[in-house]
VMD Tcl script that draws the C-alpha trace (Angstrom):
set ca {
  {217.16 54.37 132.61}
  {216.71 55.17 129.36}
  {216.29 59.11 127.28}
  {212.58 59.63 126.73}
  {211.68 60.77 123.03}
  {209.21 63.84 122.63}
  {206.47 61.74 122.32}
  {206.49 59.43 125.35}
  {207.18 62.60 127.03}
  {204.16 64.32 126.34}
  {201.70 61.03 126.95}
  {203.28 60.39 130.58}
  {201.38 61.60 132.84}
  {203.87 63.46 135.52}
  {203.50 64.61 138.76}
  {204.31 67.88 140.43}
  {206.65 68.38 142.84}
  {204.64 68.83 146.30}
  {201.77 68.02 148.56}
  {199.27 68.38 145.52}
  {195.74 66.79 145.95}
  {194.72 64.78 142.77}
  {191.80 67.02 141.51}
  {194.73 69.67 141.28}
  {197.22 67.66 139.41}
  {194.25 66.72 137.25}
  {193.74 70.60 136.24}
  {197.28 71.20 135.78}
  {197.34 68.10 133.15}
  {194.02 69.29 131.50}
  {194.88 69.67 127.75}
  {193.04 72.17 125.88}
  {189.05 71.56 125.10}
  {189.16 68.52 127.66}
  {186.77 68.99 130.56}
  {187.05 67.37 133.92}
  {184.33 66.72 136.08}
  {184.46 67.16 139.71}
  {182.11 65.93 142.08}
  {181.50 66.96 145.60}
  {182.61 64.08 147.24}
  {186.18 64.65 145.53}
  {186.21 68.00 146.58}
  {187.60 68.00 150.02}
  {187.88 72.05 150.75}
  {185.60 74.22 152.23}
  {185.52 76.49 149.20}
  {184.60 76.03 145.53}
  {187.68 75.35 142.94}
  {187.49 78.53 141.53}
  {189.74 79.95 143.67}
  {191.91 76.56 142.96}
  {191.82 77.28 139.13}
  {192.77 80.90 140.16}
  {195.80 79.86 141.82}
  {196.71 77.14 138.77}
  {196.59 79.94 136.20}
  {198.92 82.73 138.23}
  {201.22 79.39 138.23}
  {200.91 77.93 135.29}
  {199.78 80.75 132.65}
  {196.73 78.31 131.88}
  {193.25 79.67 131.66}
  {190.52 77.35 132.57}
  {186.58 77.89 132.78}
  {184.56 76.40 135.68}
  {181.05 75.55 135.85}
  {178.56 74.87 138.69}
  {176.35 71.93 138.05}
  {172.51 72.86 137.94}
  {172.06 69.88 140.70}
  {174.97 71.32 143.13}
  {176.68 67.89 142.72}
  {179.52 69.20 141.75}
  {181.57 71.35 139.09}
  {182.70 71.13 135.24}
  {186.29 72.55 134.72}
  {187.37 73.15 131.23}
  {190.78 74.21 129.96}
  {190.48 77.12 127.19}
  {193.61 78.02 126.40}
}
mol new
graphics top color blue
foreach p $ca { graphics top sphere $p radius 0.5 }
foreach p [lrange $ca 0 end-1] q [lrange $ca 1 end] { graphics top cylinder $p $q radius 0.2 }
display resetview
């Protein structure tokens, strides 16, 4: 066991308390300007993730922007601020 400085800190990658899927801990670790891509066969809900990315801001305070794919293959979510 060892005290982490700041900077291995911020470049672990953590994960939440909870039953979280992976696409959501992937939003929640977004850093701002990435993009994440999500394809359908990742997506295992019945309903888009923009409900999802609703939920992650109300907890978080993180605003994201998703995008349907021309192709319906799946969606582009982008963290803006």
């Amino acid at each position: 066991m060892k005290i982490a400085d700041p900077e291995e800190y911020s470049k672990a990658r953590k994960r939440i308390e909870g039953n979280w899927s992976p696409v959501t801990i992937a939003i929640i670790n977004l850093q701002v300007g990435q993009h994440l891509l999500i394809e359908k066969s990742d997506w295992h809900r019945k309903k888009a993730p923009f409900d999802l990315v609703r939920l992650i801001k109300k907890k978080t305070g993180h605003t994201y922007l998703v995008e349907s794919l021309l192709d319906n293959t799946g969606w582009f979510v982008t963290r803006t601020q």
